[in-house]
Jmol script that loads the backbone (N, CA, C; Angstrom):
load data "model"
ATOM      1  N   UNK A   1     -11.852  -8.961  20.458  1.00  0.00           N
ATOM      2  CA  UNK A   1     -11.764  -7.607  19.940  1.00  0.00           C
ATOM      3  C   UNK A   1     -11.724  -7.667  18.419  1.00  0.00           C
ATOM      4  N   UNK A   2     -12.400  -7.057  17.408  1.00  0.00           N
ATOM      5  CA  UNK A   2     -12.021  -6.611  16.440  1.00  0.00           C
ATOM      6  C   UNK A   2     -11.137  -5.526  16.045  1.00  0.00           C
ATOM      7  N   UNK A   3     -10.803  -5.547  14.787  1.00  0.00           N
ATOM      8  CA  UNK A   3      -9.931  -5.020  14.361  1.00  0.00           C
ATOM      9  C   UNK A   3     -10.385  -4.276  12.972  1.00  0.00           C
ATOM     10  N   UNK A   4     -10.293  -2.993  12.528  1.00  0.00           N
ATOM     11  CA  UNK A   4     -10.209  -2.919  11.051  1.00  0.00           C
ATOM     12  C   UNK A   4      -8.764  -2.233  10.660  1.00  0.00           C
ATOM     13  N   UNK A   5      -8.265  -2.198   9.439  1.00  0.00           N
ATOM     14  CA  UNK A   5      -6.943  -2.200   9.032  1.00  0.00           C
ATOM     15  C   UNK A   5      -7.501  -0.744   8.096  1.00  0.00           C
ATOM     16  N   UNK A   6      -7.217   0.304   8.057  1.00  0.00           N
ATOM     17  CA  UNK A   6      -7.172   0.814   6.803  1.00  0.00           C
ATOM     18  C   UNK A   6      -5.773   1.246   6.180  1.00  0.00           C
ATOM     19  N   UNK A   7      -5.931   1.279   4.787  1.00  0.00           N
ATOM     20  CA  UNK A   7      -4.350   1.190   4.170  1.00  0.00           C
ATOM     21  C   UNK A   7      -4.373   2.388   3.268  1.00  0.00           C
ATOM     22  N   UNK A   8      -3.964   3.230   3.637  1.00  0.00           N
ATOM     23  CA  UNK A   8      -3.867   4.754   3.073  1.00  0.00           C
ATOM     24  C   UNK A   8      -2.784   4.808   2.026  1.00  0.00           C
ATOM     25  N   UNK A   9      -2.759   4.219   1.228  1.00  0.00           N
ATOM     26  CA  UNK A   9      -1.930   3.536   0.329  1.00  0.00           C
ATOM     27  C   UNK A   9      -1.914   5.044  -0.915  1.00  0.00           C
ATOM     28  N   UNK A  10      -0.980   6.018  -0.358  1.00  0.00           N
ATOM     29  CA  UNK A  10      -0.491   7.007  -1.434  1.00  0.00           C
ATOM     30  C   UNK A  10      -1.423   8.446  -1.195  1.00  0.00           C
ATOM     31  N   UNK A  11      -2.588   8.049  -0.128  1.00  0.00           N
ATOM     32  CA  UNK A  11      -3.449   9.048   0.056  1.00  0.00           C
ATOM     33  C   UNK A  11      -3.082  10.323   0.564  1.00  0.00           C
ATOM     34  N   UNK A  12      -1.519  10.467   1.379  1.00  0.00           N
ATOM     35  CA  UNK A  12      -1.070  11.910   2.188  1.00  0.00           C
ATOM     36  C   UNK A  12      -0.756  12.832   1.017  1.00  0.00           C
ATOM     37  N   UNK A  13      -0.442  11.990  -0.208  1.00  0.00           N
ATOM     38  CA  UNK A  13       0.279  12.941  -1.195  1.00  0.00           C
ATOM     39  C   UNK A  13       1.256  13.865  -0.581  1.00  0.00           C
ATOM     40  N   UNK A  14       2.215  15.135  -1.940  1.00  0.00           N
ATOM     41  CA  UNK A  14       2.835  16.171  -0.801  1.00  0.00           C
ATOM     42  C   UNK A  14       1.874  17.482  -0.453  1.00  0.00           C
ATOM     43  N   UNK A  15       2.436  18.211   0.260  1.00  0.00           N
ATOM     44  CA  UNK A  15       1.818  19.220   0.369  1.00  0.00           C
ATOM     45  C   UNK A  15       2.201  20.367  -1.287  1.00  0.00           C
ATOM     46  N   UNK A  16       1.107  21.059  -1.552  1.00  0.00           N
ATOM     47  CA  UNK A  16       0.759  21.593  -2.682  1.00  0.00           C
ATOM     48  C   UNK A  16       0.418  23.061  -2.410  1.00  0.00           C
ATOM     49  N   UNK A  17       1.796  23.581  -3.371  1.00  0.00           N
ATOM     50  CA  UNK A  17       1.356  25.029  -3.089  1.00  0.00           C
ATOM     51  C   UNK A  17      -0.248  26.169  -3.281  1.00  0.00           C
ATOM     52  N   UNK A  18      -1.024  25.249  -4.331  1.00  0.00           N
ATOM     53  CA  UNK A  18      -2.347  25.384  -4.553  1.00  0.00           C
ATOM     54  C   UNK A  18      -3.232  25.432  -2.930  1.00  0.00           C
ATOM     55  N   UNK A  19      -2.866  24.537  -2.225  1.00  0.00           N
ATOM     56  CA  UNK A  19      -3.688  24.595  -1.054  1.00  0.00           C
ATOM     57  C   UNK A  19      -2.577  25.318  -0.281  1.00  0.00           C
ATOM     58  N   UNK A  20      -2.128  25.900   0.079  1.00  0.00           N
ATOM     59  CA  UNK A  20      -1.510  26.496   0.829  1.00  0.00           C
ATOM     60  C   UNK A  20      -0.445  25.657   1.816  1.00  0.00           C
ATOM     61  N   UNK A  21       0.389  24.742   0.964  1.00  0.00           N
ATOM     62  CA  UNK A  21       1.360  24.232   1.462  1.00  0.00           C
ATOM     63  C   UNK A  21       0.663  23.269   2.397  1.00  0.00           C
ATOM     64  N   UNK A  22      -0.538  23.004   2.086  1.00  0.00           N
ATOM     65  CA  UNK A  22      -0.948  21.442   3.009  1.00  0.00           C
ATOM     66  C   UNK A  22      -1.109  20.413   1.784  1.00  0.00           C
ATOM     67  N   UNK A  23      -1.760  19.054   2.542  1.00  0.00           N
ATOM     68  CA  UNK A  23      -1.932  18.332   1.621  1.00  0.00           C
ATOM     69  C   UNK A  23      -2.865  17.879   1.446  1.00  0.00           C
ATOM     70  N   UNK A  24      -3.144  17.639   0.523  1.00  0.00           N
ATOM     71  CA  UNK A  24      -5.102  16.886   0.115  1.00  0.00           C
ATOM     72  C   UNK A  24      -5.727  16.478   0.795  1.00  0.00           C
ATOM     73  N   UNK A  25      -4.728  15.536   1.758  1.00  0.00           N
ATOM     74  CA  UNK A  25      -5.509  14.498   2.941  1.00  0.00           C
ATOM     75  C   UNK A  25      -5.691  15.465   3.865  1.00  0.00           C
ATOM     76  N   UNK A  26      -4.963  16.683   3.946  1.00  0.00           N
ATOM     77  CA  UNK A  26      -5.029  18.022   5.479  1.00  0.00           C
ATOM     78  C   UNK A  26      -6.142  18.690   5.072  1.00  0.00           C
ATOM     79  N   UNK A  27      -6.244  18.630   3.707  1.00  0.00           N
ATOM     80  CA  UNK A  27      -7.435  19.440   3.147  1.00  0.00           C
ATOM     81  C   UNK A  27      -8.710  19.045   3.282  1.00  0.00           C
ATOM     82  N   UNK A  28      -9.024  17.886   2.760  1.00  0.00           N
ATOM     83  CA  UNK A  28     -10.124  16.973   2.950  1.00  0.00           C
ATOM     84  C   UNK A  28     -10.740  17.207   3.795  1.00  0.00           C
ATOM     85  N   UNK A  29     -12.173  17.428   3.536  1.00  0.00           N
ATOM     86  CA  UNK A  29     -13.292  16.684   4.607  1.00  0.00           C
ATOM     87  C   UNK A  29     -13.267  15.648   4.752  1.00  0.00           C
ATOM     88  N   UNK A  30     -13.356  15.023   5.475  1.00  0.00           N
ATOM     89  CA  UNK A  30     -13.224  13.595   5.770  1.00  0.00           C
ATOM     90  C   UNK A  30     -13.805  13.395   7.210  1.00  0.00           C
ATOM     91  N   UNK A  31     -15.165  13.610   7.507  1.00  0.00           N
ATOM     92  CA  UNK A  31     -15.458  13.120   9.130  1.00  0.00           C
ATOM     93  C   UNK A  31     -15.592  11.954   9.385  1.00  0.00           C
ATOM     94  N   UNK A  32     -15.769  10.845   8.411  1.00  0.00           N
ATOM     95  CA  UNK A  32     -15.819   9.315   8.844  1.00  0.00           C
ATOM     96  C   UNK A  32     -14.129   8.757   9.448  1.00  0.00           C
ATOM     97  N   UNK A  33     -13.682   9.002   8.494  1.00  0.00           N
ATOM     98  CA  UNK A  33     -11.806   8.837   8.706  1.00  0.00           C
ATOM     99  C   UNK A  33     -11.874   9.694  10.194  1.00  0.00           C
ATOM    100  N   UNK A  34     -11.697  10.812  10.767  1.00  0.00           N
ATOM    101  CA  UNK A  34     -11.858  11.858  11.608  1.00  0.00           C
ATOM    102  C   UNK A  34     -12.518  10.657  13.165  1.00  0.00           C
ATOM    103  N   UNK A  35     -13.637  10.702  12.715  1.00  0.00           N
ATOM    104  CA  UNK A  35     -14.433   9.470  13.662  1.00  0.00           C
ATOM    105  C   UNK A  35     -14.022   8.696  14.323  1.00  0.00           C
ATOM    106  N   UNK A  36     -13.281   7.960  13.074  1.00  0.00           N
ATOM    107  CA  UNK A  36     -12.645   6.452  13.361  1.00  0.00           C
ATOM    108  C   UNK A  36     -11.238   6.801  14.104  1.00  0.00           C
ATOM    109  N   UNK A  37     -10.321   8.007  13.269  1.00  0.00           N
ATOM    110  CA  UNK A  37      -9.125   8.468  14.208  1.00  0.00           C
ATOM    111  C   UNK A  37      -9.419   8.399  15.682  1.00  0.00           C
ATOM    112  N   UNK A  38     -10.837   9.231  16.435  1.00  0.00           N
ATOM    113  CA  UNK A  38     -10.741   9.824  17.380  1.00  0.00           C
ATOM    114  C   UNK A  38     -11.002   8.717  18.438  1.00  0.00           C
ATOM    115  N   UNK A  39     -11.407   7.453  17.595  1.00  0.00           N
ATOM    116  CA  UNK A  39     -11.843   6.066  18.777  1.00  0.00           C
ATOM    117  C   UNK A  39     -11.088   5.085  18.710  1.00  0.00           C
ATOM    118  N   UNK A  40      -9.873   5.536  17.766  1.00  0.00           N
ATOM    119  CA  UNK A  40      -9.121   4.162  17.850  1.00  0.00           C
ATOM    120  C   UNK A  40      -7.652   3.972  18.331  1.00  0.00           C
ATOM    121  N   UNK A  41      -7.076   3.547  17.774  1.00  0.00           N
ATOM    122  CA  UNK A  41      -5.496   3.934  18.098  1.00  0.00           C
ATOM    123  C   UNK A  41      -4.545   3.745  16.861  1.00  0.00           C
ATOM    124  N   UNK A  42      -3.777   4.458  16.966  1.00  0.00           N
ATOM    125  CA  UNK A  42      -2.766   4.895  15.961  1.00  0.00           C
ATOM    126  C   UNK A  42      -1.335   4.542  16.537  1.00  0.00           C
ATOM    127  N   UNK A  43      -0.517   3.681  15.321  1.00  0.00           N
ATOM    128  CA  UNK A  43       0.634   3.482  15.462  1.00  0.00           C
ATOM    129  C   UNK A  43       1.848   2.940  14.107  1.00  0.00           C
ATOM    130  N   UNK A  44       2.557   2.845  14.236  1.00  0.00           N
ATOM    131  CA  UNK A  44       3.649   2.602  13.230  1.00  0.00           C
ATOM    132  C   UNK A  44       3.871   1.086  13.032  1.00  0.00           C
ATOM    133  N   UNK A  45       4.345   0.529  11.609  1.00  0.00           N
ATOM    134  CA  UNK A  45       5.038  -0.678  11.866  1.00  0.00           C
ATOM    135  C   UNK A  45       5.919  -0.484  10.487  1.00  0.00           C
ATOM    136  N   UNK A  46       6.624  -1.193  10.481  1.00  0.00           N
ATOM    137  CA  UNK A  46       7.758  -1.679   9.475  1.00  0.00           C
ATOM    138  C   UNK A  46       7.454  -2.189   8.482  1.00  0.00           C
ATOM    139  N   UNK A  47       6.765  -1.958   7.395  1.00  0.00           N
ATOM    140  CA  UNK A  47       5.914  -3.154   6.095  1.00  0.00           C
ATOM    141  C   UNK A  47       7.151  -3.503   5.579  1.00  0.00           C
ATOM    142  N   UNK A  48       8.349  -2.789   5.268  1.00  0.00           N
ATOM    143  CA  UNK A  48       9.035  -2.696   3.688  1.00  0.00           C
ATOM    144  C   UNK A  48      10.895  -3.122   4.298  1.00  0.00           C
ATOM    145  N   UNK A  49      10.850  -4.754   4.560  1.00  0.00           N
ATOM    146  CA  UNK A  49      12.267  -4.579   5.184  1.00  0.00           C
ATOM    147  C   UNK A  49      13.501  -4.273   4.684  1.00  0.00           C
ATOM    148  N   UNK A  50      14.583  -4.230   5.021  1.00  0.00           N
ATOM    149  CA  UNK A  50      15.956  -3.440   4.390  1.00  0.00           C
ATOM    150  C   UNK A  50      15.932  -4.262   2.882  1.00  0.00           C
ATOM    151  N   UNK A  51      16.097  -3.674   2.048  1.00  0.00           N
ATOM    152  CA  UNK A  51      16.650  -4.211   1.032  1.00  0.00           C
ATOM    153  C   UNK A  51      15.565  -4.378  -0.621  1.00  0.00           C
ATOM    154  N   UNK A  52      14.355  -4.121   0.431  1.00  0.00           N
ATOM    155  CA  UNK A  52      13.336  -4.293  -0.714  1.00  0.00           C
ATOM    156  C   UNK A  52      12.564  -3.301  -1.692  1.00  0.00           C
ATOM    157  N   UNK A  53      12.165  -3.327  -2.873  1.00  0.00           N
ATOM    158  CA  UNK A  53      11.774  -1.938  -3.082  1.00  0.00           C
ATOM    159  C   UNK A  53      10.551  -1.272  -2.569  1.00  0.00           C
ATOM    160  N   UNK A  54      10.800  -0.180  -2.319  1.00  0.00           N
ATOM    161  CA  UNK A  54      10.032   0.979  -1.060  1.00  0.00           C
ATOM    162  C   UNK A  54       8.234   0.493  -2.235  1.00  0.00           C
ATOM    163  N   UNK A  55       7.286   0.423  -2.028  1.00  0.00           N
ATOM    164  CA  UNK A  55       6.151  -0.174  -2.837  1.00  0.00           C
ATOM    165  C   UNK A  55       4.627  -0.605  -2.040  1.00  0.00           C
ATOM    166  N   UNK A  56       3.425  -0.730  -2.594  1.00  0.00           N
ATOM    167  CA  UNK A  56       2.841  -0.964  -1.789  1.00  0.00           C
ATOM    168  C   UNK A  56       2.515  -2.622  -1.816  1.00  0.00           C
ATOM    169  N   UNK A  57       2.683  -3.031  -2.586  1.00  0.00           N
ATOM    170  CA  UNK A  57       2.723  -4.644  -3.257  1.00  0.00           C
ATOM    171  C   UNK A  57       3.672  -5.032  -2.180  1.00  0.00           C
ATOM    172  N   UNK A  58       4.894  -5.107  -1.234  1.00  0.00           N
ATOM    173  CA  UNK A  58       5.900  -4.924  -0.095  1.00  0.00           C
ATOM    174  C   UNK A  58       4.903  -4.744   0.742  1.00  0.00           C
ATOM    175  N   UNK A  59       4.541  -3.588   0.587  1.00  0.00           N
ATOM    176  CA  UNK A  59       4.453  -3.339   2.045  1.00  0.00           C
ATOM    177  C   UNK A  59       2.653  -4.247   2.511  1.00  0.00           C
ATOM    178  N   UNK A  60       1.945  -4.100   1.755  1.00  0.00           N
ATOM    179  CA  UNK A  60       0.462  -4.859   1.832  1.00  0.00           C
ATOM    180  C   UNK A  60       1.068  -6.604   1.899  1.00  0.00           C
ATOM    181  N   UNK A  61       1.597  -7.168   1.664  1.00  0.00           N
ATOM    182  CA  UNK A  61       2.313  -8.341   1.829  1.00  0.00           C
ATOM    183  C   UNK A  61       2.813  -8.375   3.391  1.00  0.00           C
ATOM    184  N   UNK A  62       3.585  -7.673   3.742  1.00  0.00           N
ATOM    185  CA  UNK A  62       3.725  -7.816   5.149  1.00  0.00           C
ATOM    186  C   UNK A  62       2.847  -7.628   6.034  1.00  0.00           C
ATOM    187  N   UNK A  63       1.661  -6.605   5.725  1.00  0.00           N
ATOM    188  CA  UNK A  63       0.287  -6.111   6.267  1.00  0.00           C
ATOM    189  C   UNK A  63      -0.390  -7.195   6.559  1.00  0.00           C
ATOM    190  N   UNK A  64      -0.227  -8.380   5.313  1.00  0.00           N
ATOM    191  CA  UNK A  64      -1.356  -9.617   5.921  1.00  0.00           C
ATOM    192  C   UNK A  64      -0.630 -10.462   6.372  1.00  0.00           C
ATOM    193  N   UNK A  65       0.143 -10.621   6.441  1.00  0.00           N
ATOM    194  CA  UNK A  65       0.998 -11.807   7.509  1.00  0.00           C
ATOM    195  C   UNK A  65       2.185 -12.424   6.719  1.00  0.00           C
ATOM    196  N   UNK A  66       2.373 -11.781   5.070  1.00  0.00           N
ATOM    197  CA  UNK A  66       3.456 -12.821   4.096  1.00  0.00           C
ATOM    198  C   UNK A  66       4.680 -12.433   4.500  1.00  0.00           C
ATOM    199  N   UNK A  67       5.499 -13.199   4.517  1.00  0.00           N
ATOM    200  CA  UNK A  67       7.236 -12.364   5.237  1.00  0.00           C
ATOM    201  C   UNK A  67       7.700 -12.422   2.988  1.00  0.00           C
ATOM    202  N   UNK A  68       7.977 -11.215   2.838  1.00  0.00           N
ATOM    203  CA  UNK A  68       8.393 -10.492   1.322  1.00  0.00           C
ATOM    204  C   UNK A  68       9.888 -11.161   1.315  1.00  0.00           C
ATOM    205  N   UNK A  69      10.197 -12.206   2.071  1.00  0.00           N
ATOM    206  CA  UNK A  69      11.603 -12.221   2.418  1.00  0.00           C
ATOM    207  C   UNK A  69      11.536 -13.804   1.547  1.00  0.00           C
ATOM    208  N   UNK A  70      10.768 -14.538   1.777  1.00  0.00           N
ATOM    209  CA  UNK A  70      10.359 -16.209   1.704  1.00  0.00           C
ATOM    210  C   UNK A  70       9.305 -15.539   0.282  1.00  0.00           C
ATOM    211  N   UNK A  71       8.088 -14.447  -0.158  1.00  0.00           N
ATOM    212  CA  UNK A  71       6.893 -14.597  -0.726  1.00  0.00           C
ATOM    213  C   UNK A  71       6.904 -13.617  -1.955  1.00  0.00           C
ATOM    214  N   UNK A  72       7.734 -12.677  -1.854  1.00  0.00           N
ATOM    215  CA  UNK A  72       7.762 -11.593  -2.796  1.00  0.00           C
ATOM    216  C   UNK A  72       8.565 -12.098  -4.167  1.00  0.00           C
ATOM    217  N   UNK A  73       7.847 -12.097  -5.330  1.00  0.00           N
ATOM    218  CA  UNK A  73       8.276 -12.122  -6.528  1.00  0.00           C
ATOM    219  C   UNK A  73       7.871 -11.238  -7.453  1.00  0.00           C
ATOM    220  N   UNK A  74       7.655  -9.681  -6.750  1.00  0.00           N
ATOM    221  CA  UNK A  74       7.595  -8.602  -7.828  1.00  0.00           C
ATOM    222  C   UNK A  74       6.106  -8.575  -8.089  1.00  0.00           C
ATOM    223  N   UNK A  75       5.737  -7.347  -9.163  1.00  0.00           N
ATOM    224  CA  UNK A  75       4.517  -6.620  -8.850  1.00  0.00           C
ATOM    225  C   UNK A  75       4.010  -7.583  -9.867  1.00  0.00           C
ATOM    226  N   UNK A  76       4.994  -7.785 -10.981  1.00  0.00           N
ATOM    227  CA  UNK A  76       4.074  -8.751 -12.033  1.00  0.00           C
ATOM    228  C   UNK A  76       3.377  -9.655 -12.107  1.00  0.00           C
ATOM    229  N   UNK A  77       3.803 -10.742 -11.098  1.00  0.00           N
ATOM    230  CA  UNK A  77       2.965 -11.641 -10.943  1.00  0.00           C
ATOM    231  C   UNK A  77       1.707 -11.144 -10.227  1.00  0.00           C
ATOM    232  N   UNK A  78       1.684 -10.535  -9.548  1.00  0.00           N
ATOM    233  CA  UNK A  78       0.849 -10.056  -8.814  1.00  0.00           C
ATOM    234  C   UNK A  78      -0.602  -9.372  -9.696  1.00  0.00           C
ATOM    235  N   UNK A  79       0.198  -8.456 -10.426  1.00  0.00           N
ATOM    236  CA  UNK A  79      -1.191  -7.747 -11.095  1.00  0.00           C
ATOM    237  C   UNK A  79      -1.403  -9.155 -12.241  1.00  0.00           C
ATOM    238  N   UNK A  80      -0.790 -10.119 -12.958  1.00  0.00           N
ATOM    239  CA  UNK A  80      -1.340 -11.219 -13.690  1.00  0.00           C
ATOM    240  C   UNK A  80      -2.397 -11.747 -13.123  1.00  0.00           C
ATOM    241  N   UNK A  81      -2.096 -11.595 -11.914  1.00  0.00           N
ATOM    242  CA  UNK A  81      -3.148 -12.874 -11.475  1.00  0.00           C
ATOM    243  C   UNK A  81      -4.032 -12.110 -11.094  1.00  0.00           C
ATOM    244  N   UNK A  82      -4.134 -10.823 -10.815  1.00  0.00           N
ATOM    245  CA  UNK A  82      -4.818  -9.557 -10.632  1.00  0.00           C
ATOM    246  C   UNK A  82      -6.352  -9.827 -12.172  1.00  0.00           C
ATOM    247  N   UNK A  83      -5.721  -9.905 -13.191  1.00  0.00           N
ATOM    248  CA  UNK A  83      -6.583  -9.905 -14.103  1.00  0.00           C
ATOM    249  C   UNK A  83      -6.599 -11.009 -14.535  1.00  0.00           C
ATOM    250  N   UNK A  84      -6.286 -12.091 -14.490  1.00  0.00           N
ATOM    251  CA  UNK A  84      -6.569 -13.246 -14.439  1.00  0.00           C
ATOM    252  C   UNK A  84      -5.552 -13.948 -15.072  1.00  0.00           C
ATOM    253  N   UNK A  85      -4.552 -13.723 -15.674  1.00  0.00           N
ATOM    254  CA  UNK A  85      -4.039 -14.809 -16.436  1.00  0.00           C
ATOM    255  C   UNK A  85      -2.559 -15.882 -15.593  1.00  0.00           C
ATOM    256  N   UNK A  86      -3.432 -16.744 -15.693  1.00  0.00           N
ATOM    257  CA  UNK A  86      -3.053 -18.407 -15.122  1.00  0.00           C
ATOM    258  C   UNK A  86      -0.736 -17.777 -15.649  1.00  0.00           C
ATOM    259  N   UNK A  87      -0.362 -18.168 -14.304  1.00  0.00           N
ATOM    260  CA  UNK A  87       1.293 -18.187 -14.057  1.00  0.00           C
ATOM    261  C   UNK A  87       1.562 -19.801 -13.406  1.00  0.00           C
ATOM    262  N   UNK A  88       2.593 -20.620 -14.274  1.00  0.00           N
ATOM    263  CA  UNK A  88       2.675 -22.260 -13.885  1.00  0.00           C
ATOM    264  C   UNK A  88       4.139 -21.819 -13.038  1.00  0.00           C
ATOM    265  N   UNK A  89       4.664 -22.523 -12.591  1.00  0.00           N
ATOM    266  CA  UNK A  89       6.018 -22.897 -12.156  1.00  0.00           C
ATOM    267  C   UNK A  89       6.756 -22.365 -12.984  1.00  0.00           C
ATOM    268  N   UNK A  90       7.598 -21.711 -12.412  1.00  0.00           N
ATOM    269  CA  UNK A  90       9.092 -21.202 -13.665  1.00  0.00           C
ATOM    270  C   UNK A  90       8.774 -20.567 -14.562  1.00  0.00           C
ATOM    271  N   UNK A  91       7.812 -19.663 -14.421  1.00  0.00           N
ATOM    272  CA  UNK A  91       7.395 -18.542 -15.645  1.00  0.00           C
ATOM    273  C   UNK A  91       7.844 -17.368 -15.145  1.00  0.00           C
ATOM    274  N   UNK A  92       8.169 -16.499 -16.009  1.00  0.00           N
ATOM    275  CA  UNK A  92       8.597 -14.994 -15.334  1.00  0.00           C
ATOM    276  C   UNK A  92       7.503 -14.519 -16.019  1.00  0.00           C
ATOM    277  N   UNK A  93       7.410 -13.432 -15.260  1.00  0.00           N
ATOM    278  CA  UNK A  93       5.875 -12.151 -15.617  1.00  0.00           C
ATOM    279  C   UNK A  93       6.723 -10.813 -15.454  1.00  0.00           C
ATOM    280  N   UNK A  94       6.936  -9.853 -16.515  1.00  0.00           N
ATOM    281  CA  UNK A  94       7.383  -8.252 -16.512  1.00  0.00           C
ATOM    282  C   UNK A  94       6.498  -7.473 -16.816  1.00  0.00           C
ATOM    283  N   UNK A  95       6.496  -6.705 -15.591  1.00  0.00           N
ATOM    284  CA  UNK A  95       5.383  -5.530 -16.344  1.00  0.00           C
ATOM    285  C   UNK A  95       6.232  -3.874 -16.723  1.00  0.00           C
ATOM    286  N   UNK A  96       5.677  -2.691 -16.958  1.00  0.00           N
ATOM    287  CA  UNK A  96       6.133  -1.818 -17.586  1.00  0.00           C
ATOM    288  C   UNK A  96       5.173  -0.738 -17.480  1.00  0.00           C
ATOM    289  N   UNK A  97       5.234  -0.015 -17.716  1.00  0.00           N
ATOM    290  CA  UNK A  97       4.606   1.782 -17.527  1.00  0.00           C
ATOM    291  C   UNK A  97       4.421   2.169 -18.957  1.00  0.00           C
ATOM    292  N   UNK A  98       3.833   2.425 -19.659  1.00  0.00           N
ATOM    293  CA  UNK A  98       3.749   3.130 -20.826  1.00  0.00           C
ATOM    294  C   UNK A  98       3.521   4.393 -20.284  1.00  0.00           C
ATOM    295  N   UNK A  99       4.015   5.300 -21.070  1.00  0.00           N
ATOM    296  CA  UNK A  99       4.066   7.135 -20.772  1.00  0.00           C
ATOM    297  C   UNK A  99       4.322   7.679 -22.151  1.00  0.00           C
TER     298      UNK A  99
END
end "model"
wireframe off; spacefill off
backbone 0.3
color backbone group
């Protein structure tokens, strides 16, 4: 059997009084998504275990098989190596938000 995964990663948004108290994703056309709903199956799992921060870097980590418990060292390293720059042993990486 195959499998595809999709990861709706922030897509429900909230509902918005502009659309009439639905939400973007309720709003949306979307018949491919629609399609795929109506042939597949739908269910819940646990990405983000007690203690960790609520995130999608968490939760996509548990999605592919990493336990965040033994693998998670924060978003920084993550987006470094995201754009390329080389992290050795015992380096810390901080990232930050400018606003």
């Amino acid at each position: 059997m195959k499998y595809i995964v999709i990861i709706g990663d922030g897509m429900a948004d909230f509902p918005l009084e502009e659309l009439d108290g639905k939400t973007p994703l309720m709003t949306a056309r979307k018949p491919h998504m629609d399609l795929m709903a109506s042939k597949g199956f739908c269910g819940k799992v646990l990405t983000i275990p007690p203690g960790f921060p609520t995130g999608s870097d968490v939760a996509c980590m548990s999605i592919f098989g990493y336990d965040p418990a033994k693998h998670y060292t924060g978003r920084a390293p993550i987006e470094a190596a995201g754009i390329g720059i080389p992290m050795s042993e015992g380096e810390i990486a901080f990232r930050c938000n400018l606003v």
